[in-house]
mmCIF file of the C-alpha atoms, coordinates in Angstrom:
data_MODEL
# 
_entry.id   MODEL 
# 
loop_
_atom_site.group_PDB 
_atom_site.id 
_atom_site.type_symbol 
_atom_site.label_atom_id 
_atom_site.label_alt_id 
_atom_site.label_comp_id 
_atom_site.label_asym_id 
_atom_site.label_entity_id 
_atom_site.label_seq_id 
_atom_site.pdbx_PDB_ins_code 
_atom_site.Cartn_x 
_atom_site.Cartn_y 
_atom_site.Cartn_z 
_atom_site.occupancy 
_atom_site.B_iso_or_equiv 
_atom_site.pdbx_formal_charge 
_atom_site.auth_seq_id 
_atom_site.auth_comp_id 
_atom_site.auth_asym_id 
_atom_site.auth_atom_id 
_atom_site.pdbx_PDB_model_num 
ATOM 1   C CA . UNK A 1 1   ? 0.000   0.000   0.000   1.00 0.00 ? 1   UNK A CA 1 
ATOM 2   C CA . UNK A 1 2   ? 1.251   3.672   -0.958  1.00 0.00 ? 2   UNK A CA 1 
ATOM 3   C CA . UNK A 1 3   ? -0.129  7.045   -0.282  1.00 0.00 ? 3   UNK A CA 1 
ATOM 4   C CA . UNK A 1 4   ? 1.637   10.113  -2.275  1.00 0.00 ? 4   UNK A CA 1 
ATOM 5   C CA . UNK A 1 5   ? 1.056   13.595  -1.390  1.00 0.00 ? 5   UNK A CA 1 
ATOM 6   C CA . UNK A 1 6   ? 2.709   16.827  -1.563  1.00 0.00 ? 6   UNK A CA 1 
ATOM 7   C CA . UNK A 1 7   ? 3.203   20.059  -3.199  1.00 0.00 ? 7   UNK A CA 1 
ATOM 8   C CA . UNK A 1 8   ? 1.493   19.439  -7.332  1.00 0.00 ? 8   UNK A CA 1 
ATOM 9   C CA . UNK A 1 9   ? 1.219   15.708  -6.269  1.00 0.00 ? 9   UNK A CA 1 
ATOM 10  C CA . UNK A 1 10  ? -2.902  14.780  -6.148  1.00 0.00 ? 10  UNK A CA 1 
ATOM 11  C CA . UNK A 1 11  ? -2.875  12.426  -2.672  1.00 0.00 ? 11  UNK A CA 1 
ATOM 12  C CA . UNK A 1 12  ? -3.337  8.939   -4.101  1.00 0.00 ? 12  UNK A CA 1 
ATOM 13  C CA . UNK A 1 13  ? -3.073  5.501   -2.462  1.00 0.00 ? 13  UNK A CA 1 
ATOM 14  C CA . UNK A 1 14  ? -2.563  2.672   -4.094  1.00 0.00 ? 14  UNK A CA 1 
ATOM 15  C CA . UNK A 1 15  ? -1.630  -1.354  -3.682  1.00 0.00 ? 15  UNK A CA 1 
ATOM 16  C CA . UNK A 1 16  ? 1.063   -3.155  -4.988  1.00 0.00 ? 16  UNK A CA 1 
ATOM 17  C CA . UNK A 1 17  ? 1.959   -6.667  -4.491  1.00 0.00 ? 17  UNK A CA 1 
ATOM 18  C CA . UNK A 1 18  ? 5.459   -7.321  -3.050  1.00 0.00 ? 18  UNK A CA 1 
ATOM 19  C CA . UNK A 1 19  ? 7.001   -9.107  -5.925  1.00 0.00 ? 19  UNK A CA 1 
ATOM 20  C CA . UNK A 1 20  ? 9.981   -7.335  -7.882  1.00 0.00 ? 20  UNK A CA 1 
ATOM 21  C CA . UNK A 1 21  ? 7.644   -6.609  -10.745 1.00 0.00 ? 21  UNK A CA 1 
ATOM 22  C CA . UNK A 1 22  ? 4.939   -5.010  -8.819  1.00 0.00 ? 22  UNK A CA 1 
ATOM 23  C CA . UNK A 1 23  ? 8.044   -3.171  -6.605  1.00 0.00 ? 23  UNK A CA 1 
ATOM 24  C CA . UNK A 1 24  ? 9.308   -2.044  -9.987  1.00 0.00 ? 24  UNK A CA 1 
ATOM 25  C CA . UNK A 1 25  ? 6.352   -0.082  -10.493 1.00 0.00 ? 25  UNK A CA 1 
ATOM 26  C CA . UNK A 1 26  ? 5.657   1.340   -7.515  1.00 0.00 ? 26  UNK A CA 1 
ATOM 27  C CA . UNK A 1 27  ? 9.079   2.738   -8.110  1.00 0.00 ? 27  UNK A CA 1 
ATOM 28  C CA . UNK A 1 28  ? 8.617   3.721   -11.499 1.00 0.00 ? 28  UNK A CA 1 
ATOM 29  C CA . UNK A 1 29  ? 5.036   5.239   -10.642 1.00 0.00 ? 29  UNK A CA 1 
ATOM 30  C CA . UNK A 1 30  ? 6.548   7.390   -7.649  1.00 0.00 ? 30  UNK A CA 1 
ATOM 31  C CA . UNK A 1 31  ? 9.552   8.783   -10.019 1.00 0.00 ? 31  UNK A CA 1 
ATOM 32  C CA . UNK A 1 32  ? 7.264   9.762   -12.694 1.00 0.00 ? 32  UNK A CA 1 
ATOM 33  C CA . UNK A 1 33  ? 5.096   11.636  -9.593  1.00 0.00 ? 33  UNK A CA 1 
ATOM 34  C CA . UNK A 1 34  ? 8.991   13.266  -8.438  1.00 0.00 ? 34  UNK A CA 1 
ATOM 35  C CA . UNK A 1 35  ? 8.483   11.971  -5.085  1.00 0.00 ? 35  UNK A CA 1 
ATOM 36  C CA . UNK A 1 36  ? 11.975  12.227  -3.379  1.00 0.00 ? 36  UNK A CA 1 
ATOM 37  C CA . UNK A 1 37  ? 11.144  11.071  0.024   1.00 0.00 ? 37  UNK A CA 1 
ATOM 38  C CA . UNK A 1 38  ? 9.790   7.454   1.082   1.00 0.00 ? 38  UNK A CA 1 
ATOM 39  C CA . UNK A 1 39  ? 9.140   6.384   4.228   1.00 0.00 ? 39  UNK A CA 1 
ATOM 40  C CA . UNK A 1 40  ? 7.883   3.011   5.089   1.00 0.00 ? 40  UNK A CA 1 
ATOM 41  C CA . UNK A 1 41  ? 7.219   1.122   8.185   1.00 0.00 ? 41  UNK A CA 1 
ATOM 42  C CA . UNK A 1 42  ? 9.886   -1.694  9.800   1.00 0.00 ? 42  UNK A CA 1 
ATOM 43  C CA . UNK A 1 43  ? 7.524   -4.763  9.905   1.00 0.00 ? 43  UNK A CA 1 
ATOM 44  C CA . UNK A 1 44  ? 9.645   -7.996  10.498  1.00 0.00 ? 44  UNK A CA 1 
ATOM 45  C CA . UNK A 1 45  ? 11.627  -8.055  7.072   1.00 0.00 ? 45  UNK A CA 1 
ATOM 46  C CA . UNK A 1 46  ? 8.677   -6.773  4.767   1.00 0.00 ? 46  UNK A CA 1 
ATOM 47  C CA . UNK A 1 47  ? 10.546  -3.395  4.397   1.00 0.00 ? 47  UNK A CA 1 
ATOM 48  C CA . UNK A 1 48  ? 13.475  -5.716  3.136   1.00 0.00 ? 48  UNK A CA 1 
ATOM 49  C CA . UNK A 1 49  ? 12.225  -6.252  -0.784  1.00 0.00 ? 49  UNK A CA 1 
ATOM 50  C CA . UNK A 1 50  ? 10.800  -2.776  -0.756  1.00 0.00 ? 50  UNK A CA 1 
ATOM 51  C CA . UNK A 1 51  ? 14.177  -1.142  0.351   1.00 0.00 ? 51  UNK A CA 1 
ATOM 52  C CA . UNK A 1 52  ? 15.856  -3.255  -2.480  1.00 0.00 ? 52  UNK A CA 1 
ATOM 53  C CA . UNK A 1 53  ? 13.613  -2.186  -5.364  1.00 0.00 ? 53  UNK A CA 1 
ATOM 54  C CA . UNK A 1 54  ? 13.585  1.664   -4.425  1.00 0.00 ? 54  UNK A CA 1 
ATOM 55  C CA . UNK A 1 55  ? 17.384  1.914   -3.045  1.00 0.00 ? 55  UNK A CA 1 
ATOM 56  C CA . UNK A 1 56  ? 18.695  2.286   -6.415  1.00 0.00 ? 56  UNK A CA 1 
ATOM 57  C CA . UNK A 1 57  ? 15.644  5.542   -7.381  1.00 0.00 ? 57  UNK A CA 1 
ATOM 58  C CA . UNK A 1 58  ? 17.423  7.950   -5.982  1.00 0.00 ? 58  UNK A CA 1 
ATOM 59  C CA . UNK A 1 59  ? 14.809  8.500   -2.910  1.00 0.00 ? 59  UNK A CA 1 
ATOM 60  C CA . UNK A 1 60  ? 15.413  9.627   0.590   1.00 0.00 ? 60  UNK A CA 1 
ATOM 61  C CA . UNK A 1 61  ? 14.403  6.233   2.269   1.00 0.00 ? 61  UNK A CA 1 
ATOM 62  C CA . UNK A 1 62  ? 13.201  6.123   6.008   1.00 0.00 ? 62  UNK A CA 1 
ATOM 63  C CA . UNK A 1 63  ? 12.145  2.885   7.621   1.00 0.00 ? 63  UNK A CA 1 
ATOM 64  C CA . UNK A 1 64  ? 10.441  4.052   10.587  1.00 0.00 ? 64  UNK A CA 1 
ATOM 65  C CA . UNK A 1 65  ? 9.405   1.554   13.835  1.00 0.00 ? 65  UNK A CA 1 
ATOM 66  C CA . UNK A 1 66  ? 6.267   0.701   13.928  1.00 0.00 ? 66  UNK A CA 1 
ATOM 67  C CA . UNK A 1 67  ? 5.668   1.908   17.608  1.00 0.00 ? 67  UNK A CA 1 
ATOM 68  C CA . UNK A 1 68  ? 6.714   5.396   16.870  1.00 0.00 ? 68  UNK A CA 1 
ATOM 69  C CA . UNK A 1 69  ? 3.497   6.227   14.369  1.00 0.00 ? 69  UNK A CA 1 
ATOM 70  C CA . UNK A 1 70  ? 0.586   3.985   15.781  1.00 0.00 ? 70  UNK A CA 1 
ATOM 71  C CA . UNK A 1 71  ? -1.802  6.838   16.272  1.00 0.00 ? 71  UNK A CA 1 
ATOM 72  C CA . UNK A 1 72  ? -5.503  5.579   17.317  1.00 0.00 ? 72  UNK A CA 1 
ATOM 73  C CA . UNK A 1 73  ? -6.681  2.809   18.829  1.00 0.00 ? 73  UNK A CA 1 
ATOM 74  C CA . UNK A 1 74  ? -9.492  0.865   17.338  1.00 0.00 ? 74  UNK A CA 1 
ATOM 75  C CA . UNK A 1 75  ? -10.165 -0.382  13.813  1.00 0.00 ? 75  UNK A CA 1 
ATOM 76  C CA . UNK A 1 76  ? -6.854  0.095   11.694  1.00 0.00 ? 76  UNK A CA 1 
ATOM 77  C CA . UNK A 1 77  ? -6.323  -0.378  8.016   1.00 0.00 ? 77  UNK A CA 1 
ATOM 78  C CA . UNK A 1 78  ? -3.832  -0.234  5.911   1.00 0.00 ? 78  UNK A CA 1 
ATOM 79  C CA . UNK A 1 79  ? -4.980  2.229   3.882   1.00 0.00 ? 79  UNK A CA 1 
ATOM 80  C CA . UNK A 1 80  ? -5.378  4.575   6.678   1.00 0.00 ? 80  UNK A CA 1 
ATOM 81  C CA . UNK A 1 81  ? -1.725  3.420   7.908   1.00 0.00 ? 81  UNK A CA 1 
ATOM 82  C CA . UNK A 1 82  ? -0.524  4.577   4.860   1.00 0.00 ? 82  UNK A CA 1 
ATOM 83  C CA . UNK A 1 83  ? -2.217  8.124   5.062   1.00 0.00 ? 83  UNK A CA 1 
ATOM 84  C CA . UNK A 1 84  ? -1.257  8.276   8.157   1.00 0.00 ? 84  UNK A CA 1 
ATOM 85  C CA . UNK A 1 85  ? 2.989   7.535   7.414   1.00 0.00 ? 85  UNK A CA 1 
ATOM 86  C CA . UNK A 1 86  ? 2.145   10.066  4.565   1.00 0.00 ? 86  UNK A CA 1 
ATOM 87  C CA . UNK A 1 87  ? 1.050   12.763  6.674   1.00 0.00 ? 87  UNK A CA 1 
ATOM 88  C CA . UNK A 1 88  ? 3.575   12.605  9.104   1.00 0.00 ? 88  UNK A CA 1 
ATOM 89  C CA . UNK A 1 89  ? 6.197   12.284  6.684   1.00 0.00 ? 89  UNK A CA 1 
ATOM 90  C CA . UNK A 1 90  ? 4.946   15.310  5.382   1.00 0.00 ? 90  UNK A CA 1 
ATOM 91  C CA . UNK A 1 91  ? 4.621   17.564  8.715   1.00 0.00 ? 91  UNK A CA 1 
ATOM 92  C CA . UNK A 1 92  ? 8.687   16.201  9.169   1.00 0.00 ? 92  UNK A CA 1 
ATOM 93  C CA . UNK A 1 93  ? 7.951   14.576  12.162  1.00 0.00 ? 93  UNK A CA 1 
ATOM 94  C CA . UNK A 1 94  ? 9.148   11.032  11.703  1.00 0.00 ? 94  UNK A CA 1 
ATOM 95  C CA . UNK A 1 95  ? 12.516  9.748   12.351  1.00 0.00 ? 95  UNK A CA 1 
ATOM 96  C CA . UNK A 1 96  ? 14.151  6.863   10.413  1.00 0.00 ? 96  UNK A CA 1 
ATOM 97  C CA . UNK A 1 97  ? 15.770  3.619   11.972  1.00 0.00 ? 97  UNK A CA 1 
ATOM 98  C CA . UNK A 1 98  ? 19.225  3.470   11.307  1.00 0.00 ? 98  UNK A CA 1 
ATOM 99  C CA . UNK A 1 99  ? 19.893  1.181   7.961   1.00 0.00 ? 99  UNK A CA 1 
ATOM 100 C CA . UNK A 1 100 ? 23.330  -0.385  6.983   1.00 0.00 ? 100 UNK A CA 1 
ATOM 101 C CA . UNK A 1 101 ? 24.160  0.686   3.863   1.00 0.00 ? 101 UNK A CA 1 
ATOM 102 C CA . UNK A 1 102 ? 24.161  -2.352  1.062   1.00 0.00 ? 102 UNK A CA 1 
ATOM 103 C CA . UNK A 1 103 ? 27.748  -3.811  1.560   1.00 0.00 ? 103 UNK A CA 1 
ATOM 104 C CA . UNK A 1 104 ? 27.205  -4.032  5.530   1.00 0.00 ? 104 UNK A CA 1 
ATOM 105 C CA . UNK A 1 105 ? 23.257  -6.105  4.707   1.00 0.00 ? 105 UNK A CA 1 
ATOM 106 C CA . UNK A 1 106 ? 25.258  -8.449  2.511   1.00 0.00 ? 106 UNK A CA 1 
ATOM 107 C CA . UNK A 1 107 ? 27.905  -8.349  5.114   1.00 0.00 ? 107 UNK A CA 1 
ATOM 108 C CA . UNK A 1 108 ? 25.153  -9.159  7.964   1.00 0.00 ? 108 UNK A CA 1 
ATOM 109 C CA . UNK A 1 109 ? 23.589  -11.559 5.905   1.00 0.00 ? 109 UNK A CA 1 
ATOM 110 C CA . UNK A 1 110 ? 26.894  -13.591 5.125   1.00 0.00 ? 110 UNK A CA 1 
ATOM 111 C CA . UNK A 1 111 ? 28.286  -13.806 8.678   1.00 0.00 ? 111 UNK A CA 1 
ATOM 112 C CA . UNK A 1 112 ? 24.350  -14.847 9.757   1.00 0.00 ? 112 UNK A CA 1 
ATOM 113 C CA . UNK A 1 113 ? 24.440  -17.981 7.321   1.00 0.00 ? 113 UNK A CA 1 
ATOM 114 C CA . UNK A 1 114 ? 27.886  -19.097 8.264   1.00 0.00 ? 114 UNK A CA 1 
ATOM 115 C CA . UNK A 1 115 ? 27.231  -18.410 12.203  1.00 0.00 ? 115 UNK A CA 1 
ATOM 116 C CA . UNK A 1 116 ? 24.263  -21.204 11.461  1.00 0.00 ? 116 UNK A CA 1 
ATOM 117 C CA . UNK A 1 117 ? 26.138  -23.448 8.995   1.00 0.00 ? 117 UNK A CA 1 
ATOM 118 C CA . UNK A 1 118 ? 28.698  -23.453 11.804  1.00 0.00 ? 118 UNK A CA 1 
ATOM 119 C CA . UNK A 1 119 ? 26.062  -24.488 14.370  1.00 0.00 ? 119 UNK A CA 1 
ATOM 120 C CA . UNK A 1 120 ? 24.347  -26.825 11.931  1.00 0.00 ? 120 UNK A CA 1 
ATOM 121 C CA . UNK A 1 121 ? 27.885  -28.872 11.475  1.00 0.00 ? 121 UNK A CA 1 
ATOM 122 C CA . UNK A 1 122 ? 28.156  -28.576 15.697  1.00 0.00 ? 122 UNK A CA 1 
ATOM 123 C CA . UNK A 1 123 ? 24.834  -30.047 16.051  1.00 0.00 ? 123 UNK A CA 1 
ATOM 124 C CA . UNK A 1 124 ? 25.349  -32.928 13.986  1.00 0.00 ? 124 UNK A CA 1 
ATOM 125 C CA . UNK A 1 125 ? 28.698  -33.867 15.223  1.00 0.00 ? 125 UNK A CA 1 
ATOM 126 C CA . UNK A 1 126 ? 26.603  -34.135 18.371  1.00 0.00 ? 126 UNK A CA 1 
ATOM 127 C CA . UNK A 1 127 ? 24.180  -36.535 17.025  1.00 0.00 ? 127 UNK A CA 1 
ATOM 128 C CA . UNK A 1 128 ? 26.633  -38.855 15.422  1.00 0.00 ? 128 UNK A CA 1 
ATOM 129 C CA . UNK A 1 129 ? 27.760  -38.998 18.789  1.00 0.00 ? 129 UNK A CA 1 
ATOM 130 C CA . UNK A 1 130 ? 24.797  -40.033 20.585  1.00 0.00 ? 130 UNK A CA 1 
ATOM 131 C CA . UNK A 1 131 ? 23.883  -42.289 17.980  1.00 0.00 ? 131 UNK A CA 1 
ATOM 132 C CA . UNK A 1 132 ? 27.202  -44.004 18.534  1.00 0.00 ? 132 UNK A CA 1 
ATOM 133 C CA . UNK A 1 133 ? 26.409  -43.956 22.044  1.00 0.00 ? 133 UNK A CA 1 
ATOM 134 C CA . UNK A 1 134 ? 23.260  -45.127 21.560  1.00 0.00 ? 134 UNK A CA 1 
ATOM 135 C CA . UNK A 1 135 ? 24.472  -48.391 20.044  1.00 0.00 ? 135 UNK A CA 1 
ATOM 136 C CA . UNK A 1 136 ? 26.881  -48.928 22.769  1.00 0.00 ? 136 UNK A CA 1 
ATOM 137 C CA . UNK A 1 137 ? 29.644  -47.715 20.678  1.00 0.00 ? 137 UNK A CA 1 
ATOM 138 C CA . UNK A 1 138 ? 32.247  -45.106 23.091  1.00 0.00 ? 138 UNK A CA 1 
ATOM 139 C CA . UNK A 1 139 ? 34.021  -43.463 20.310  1.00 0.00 ? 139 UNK A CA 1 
ATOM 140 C CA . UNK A 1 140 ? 34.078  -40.132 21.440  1.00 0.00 ? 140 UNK A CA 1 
ATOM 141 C CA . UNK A 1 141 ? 37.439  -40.121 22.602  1.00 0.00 ? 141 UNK A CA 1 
ATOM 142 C CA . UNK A 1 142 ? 38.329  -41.491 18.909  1.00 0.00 ? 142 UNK A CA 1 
ATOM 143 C CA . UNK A 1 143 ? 36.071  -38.720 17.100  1.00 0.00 ? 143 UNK A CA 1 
ATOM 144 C CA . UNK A 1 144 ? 38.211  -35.575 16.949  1.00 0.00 ? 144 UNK A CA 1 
ATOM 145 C CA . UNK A 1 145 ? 36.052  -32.489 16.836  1.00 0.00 ? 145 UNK A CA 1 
ATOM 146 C CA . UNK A 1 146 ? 37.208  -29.672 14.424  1.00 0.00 ? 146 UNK A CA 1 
ATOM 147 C CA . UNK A 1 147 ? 37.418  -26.095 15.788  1.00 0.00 ? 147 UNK A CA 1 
ATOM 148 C CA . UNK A 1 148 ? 39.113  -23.168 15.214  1.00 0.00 ? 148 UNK A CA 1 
ATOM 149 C CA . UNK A 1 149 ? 41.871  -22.983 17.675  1.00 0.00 ? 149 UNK A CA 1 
ATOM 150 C CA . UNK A 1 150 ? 41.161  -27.019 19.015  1.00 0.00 ? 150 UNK A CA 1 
ATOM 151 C CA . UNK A 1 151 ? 41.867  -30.346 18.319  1.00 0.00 ? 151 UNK A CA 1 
ATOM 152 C CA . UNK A 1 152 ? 42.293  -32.390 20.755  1.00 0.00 ? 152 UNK A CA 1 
ATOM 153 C CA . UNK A 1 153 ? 45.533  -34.262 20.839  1.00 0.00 ? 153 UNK A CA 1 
ATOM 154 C CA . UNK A 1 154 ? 48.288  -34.556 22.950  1.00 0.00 ? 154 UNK A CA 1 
ATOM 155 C CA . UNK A 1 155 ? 51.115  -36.690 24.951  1.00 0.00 ? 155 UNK A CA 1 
ATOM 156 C CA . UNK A 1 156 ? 52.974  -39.417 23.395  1.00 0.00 ? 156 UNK A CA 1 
ATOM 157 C CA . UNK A 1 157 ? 49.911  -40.345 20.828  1.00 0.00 ? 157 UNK A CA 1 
ATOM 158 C CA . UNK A 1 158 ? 48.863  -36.444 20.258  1.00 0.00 ? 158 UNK A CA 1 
ATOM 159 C CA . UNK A 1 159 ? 45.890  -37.182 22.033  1.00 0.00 ? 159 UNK A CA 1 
ATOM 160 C CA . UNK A 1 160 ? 43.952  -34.660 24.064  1.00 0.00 ? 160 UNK A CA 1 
ATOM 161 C CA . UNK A 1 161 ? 46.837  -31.873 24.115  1.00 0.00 ? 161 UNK A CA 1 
ATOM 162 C CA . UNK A 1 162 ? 46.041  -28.363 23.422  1.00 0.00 ? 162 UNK A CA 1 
ATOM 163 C CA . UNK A 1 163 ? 48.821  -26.289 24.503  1.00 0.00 ? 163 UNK A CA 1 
ATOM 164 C CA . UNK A 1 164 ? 50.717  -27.024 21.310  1.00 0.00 ? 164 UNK A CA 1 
ATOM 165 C CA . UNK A 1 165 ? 50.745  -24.434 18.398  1.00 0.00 ? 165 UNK A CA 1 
ATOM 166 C CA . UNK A 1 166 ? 48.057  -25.341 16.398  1.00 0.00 ? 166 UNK A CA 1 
ATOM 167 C CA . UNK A 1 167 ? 50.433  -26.575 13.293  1.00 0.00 ? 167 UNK A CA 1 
ATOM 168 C CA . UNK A 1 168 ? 52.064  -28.994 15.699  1.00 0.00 ? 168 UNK A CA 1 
ATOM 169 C CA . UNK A 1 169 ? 48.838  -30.037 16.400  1.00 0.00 ? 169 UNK A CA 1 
ATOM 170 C CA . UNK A 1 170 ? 47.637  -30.681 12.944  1.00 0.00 ? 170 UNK A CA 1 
ATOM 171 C CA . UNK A 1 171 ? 50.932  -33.000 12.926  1.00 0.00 ? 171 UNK A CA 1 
ATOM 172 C CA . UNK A 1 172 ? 50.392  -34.898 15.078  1.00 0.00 ? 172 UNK A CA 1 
ATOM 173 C CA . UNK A 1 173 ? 46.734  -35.667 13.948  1.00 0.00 ? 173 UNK A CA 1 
ATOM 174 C CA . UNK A 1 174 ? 47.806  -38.740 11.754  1.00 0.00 ? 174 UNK A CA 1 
ATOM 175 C CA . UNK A 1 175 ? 50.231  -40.164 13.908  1.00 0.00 ? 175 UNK A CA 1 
ATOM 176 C CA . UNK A 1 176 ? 47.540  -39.758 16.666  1.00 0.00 ? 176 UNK A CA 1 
ATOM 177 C CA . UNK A 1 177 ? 45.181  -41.711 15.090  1.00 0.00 ? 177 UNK A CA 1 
ATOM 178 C CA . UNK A 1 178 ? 47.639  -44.219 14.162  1.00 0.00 ? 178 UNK A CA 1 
ATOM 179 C CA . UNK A 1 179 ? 48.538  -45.265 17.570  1.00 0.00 ? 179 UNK A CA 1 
ATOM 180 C CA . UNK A 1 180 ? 44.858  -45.660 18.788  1.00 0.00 ? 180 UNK A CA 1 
ATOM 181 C CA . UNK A 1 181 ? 44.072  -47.786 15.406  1.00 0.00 ? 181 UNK A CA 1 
ATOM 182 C CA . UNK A 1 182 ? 47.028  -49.724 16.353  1.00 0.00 ? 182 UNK A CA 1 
ATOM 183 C CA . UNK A 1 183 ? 46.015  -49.211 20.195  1.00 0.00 ? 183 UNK A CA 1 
ATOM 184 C CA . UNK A 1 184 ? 49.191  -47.852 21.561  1.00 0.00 ? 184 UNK A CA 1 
ATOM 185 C CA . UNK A 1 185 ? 47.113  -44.791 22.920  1.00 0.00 ? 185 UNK A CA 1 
ATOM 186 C CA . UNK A 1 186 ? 48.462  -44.636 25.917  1.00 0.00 ? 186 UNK A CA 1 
ATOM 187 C CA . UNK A 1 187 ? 46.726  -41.308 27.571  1.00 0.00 ? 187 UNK A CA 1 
ATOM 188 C CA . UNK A 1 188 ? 43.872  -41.613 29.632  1.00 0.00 ? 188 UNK A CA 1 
# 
C-alpha cells in the first residue's frame, strides 16, 4: 500500500503486491510523480524487498518503527496506515531507523548464514555422537572435533593436548590416530 502527497502531487493511495515486478512499479510510478522522500514502516523483514527495489531511485528512504506512528486505537487499516505515514512524513515529524548501507546487509547476511552453517555442522557432530552412544559404541574419545583454535591431541599419541601451536597439532593428527588404530594410545 502507498499514499503520495505533496506540493502538485494529487494524494493517491494505491496497492502493490510485493514481488519485484509489482516493486518495480511502484518505483517507477513514484519517479514519474517526483516523489523524493519514502518512508515506510519496519515490519519484520517486509521493508526488506521494498528497500531493495527503491534503493537504487534515488529516494530519501526512512524505515520508521512501527511503535513510533501507531496513532488511534481501534479499527486500523492499511490504507489509513498509509495516510497516516504520509502525513507525518509530510509535517517532518518522523525519524528513520538506522539502515546499513548495502555492503554491511550483505555483510550481515553472510556472517548470519555461516554463524548457522557453523552451528548446523556442531549439532550434527553431536548426534553422530549419541547415535554411537546409543548403540553402545564409546568413540568419542576417537572422534576428533574440528574447531578453530582445538583439536584435541596430545602426549605421546597427540591425544587430548592443546597447549601445542596449532600446526604442531595438525601434525600430530595422523600419527595420533595411528597409535589408537594400532592401540598404543596410551593417555587416559
Amino acid at each position: 500500500m502507498a499514499t503520495v502527497s505533496g506540493t502538485g502531487i494529487e494524494s493517491e493511495t494505491r496497492t502493490f503486491q510485493s514481488t519485484t515486478r509489482s516493486l518495480t512499479e511502484l518505483k517507477e510510478w513514484l519517479l514519474a510523480l517526483g516523489v523524493t522522500h519514502v518512508a515506510m514502516e519496519s515490519t519484520g523483514v517486509y521493508w526488506k524487498p521494498v528497500l531493495n527495489i527503491l534503493e537504487p531511485g534515488g529516494f530519501t528512504i526512512m524505515v520508521v518503527n512501527a511503535r513510533h506512528i501507531k496513532y488511534v486505537p481501534g479499527h486500523k487499516t492499511d490504507k489509513k496506515d498509509s495516510a497516516w505515514i504520509c502525513k507525518l512524513l509530510r509535517a517532518g515529524l518522523l525519524k528513520g531507523s538506522f539502515v546499513p548501507g548495502r555492503d554491511q546487509r550483505d555483510l550481515r547476511d553472510l556472517t548470519r548464514y555461516r554463524r548457522k552453517l557453523v552451528q548446523q555442522q556442531s549439532s550434527e557432530h553431536n548426534r553422530m555422537i549419541r547415535i554411537f552412544e546409543d548403540a553402545n559404541l564409546k568413540l568419542s574419545s576417537v572422534f576428533f572435533k574440528y574447531t578453530r583454535k582445538d583439536v584435541h591431541q596430545g602426549d605421546r599419541c597427540g591425544h587430548r593436548r592443546r597447549d601445542r601451536p596449532s600446526e604442531t597439532r595438525r601434525a600430530l593428527y595422523p600419527q595420533a590416530l595411528e597409535s589408537i588404530k594400532r592401540g598404543n594410545c596410551t593417555c587416559g
